[in-house]
C-alpha positions as CSV (number, residue, x, y, z in Angstrom):
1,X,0.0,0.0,0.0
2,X,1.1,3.7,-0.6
3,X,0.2,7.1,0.1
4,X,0.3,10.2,-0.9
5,X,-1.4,13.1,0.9
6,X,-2.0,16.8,-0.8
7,X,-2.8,19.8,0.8
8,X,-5.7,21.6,-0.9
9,X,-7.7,25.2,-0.3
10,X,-6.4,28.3,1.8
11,X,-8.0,25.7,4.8
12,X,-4.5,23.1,3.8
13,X,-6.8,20.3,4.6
14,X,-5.3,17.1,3.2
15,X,-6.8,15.3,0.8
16,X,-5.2,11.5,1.3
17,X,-5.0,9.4,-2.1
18,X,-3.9,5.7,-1.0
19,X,-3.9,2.8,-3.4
20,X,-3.0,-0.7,-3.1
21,X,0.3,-1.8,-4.9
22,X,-1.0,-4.8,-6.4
23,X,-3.8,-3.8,-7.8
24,X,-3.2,0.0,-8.8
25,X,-7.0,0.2,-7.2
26,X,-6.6,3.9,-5.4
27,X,-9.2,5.6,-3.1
28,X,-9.3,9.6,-2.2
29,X,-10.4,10.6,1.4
30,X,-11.4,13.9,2.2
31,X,-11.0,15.4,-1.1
32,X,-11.8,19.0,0.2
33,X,-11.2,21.3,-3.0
34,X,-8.5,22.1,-6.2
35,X,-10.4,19.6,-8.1
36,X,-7.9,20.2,-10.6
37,X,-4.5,19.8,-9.1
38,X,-6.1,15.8,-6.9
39,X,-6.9,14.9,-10.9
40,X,-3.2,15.7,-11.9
41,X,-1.9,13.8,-8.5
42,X,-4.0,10.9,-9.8
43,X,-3.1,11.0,-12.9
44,X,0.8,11.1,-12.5
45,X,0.3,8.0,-10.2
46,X,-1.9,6.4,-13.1
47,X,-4.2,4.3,-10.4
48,X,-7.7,3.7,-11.0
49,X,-9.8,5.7,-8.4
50,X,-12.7,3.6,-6.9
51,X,-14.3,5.1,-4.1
52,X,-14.4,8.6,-2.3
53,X,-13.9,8.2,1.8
54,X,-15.2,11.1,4.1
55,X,-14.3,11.3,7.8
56,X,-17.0,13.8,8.2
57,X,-19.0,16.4,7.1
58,X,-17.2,19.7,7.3
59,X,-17.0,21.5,4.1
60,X,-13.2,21.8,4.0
61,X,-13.3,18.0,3.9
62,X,-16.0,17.6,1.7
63,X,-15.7,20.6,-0.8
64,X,-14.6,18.9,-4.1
65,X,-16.2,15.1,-2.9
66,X,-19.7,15.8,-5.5
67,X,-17.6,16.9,-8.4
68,X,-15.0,14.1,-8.1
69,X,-17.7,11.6,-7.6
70,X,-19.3,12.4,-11.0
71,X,-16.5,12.6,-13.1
72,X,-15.4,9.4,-12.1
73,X,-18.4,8.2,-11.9
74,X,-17.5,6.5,-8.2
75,X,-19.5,7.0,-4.9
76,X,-18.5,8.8,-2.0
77,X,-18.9,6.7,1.3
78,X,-19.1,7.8,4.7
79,X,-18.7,9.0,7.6
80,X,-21.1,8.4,10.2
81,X,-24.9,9.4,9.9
82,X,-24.5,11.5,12.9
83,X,-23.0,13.7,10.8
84,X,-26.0,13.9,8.0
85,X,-27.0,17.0,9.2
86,X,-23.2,18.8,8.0
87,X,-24.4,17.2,4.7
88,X,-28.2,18.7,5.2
89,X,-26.6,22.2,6.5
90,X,-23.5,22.3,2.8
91,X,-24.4,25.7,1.9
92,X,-25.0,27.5,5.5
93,X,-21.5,26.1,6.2
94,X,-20.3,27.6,2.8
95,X,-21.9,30.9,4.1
96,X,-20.4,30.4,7.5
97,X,-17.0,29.8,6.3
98,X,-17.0,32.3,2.8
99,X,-16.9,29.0,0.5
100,X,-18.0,29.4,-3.1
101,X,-21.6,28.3,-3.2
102,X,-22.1,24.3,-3.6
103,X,-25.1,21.8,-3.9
104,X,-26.3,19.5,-1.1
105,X,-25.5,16.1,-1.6
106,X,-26.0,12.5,0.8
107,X,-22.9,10.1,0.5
108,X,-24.1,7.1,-0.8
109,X,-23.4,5.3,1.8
110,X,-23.0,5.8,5.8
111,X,-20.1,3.8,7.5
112,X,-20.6,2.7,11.2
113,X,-18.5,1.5,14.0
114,X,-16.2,-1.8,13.0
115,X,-17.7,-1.4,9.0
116,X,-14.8,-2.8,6.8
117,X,-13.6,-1.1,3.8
118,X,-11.3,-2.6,1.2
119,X,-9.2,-0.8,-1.4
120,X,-7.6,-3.3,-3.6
121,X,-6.0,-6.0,-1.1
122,X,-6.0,-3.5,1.9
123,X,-8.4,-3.1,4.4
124,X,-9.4,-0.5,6.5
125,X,-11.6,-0.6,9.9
126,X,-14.1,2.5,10.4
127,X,-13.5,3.4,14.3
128,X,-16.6,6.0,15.3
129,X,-15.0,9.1,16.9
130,X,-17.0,11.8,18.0
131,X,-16.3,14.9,19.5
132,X,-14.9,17.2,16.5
133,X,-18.3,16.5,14.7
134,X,-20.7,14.0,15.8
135,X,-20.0,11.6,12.9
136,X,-16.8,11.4,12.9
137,X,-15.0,8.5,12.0
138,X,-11.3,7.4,11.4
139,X,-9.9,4.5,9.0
140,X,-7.5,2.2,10.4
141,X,-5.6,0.1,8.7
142,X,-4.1,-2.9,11.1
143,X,-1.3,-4.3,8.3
144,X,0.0,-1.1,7.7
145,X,-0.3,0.4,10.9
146,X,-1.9,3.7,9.4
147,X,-5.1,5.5,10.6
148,X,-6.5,7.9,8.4
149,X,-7.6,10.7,10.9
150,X,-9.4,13.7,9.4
151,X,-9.6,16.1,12.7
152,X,-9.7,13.8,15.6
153,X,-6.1,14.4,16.9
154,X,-2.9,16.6,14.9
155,X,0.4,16.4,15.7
156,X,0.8,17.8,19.1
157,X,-3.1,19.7,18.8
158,X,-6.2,18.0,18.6
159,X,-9.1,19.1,16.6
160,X,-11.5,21.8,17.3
161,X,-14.9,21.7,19.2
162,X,-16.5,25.1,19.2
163,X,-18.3,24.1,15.9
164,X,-22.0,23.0,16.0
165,X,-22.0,19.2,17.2
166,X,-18.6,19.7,18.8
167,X,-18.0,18.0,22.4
168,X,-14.3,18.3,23.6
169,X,-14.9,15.7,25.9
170,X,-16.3,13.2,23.3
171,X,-13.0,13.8,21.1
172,X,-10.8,13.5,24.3
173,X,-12.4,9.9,25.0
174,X,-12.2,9.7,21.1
175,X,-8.6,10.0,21.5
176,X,-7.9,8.0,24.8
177,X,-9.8,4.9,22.8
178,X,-7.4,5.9,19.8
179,X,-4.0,5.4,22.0
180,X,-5.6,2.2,23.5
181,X,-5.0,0.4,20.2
182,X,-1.2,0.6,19.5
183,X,1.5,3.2,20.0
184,X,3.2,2.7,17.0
185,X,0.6,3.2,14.3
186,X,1.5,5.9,12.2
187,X,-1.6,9.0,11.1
188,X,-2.1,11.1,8.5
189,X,-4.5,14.0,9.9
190,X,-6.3,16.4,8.4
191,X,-4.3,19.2,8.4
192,X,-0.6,19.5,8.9
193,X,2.5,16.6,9.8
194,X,1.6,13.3,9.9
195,X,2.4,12.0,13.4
196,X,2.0,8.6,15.6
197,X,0.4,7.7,18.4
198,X,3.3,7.2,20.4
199,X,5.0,10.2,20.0
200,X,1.1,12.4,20.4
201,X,1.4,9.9,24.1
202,X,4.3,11.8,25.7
203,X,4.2,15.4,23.4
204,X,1.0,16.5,22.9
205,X,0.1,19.2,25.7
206,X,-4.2,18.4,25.3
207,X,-3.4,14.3,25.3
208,X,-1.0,14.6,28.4
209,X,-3.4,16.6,30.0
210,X,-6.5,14.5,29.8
211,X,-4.5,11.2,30.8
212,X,-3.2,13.0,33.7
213,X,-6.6,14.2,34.9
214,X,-8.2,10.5,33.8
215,X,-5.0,9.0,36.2
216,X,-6.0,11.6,39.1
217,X,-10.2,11.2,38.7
218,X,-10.6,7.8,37.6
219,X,-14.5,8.0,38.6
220,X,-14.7,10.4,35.8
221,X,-12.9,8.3,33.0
């Protein structure tokens, strides 16, 4: 399996193209704008594109998944349905956040907690994590050791929860589930460096934080 992540819109949300190796089957997550320059990525890779992935339903994440989805004539699946009113709300959010007007769309298909997606030979297992948006959900790939985070946890900074549907504590029992699984897995977030587990454990200020208070209160783990 390979990856290859590209930055897109004044937002630098990245758009994450992965394909299998043996196959040359690829699949695009959170393709949130530049239409133009993920087509060129795709095309220098020369992989056949099968499937759009969404983590959730914020419009930096979302903004070019429609368009891409008809012109290669592929469906866009995911995230959670907690999130379908993001997808209900497109064009308040493109108001909210001075986006060029887009149409409303429903993914084609809603993912849920422990759903298995396969690109190629790889699979990937949908994790439901809340907290950033209601429906948010990560893709973990146990093989490769890679989740696919959108905005759960950065590298050293977690993702924001002052949006509507936003819980801090949700993502902050999000992430404690997250660093329950391994410490070496490697993640590609949704904006920025990609990072690991291990190193967010003992450098991120928000992670240390909430595992020192979970150590101290236990009763309110």
């Amino acid at each position: 399996m390979k990856y290859r992540i590209i930055p897109v819109t004044n937002f630098y949300q990245n758009c994450s193209l992965i394909w299998c190796e043996k196959t040359q089957e690829g699949a695009l997550f959170d393709p949130g704008g530049e239409i133009n320059r993920i087509k060129k990525e795709i095309e220098k890779i020369k992989i056949r594109i099968t499937k759009i992935l969404l983590t959730h339903g914020h419009i930096d994440h979302i903004g070019g998944a429609l368009e891409l989805s008809n012109y290669y004539s592929i469906p866009i699946i995911g995230p959670h349905i907690d999130d379908r009113i993001l997808f209900d709300q497109i064009s308040t959010q493109c108001n909210f956040f001075g986006w060029h007007p887009l149409p409303t769309f429903i993914p084609n298909r809603w993912l849920y907690h422990e759903d298995q997606i396969k690109i190629g030979c790889e699979n990937f297992t949908i994790l439901h994590c809340p907290g950033h948006s209601p429906g948010h959900i990560v893709f973990w790939n146990k093989n490769y050791k890679l989740i696919i985070m959108g905005d759960v946890l950065f590298k050293e900074s977690i993702g924001r929860t002052d949006l509507p549907g936003g819980d801090k504590q949700s993502l902050l029992q999000s992430i404690s589930y997250l660093l329950s699984l391994e410490d070496n897995i490697t993640f590609l977030p949704g904006h920025g460096e990609k990072s690991t587990l291990n190193h967010e454990r003992y450098n991120n200020p928000f992670v240390i934080n909430f595992l020192k208070n979970t150590i101290n209160n236990p009763a309110n783990n």
